[in-house]
C-alpha positions as CSV (number, residue, x, y, z in Angstrom):
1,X,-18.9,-55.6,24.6
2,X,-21.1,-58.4,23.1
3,X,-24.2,-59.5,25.5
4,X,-25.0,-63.5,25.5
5,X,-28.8,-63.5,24.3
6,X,-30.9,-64.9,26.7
7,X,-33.6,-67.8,25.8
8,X,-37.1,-67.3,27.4
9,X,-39.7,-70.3,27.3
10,X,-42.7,-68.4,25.1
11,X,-45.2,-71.4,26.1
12,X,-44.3,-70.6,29.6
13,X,-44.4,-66.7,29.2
14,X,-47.8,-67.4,27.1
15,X,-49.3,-69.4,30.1
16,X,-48.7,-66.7,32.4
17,X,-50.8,-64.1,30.6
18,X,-53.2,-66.3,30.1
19,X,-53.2,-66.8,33.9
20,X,-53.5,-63.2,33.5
21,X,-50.8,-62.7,35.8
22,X,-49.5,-58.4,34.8
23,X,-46.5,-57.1,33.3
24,X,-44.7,-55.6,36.4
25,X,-44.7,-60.1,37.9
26,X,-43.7,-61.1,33.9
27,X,-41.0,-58.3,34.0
28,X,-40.0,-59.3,37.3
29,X,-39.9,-63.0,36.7
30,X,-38.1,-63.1,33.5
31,X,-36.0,-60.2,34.3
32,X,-37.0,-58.1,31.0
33,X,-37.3,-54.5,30.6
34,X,-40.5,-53.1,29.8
35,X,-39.1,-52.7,26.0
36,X,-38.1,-56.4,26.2
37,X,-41.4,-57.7,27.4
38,X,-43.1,-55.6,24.8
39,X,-41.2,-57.5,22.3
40,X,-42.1,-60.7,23.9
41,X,-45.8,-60.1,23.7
42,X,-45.3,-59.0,20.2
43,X,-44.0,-62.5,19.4
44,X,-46.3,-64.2,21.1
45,X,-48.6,-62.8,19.2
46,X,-47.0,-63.3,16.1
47,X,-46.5,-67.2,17.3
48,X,-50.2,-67.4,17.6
49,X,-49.8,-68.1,21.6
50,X,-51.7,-65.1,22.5
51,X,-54.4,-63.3,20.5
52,X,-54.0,-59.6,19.2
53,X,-57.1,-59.0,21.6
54,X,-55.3,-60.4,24.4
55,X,-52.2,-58.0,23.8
56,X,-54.7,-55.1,23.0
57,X,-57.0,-55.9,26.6
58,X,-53.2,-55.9,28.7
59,X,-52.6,-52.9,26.9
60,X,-55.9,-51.1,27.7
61,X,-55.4,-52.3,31.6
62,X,-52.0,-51.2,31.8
63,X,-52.9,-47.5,30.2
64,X,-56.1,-47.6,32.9
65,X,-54.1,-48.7,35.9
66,X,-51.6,-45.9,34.9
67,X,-54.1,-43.4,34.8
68,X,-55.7,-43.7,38.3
């Protein structure tokens, strides 16, 4: 079975986490996986849309909102 790849707007993914909007609404809103958003934000970052501190403080909130 070949899947159809799906194009995703990176400006418009990169404005919502700088909206700061989290990744349960992104996941939700571009139907992705968790694995698939991870990839996202790792282009993003490697587009230069978002920061490498930006991925590292969603990472940091994620693990903490996890934890409690």
């Amino acid at each position: 079975m070949i899947l159809k790849k799906r194009t995703i707007n990176a400006k418009m993914v990169a404005r919502d986490v700088h909206a700061g909007i989290g990744d349960t609404l992104l996941m939700k809103k571009y139907q992705l996986s968790a694995k698939q958003l991870e990839g996202v934000l790792r282009k993003l970052v490697d587009a230069d849309l978002i920061s490498h501190l930006q991925l590292y403080e969603r990472t940091s909130l994620s693990d903490t909102q996890i934890t409690k």
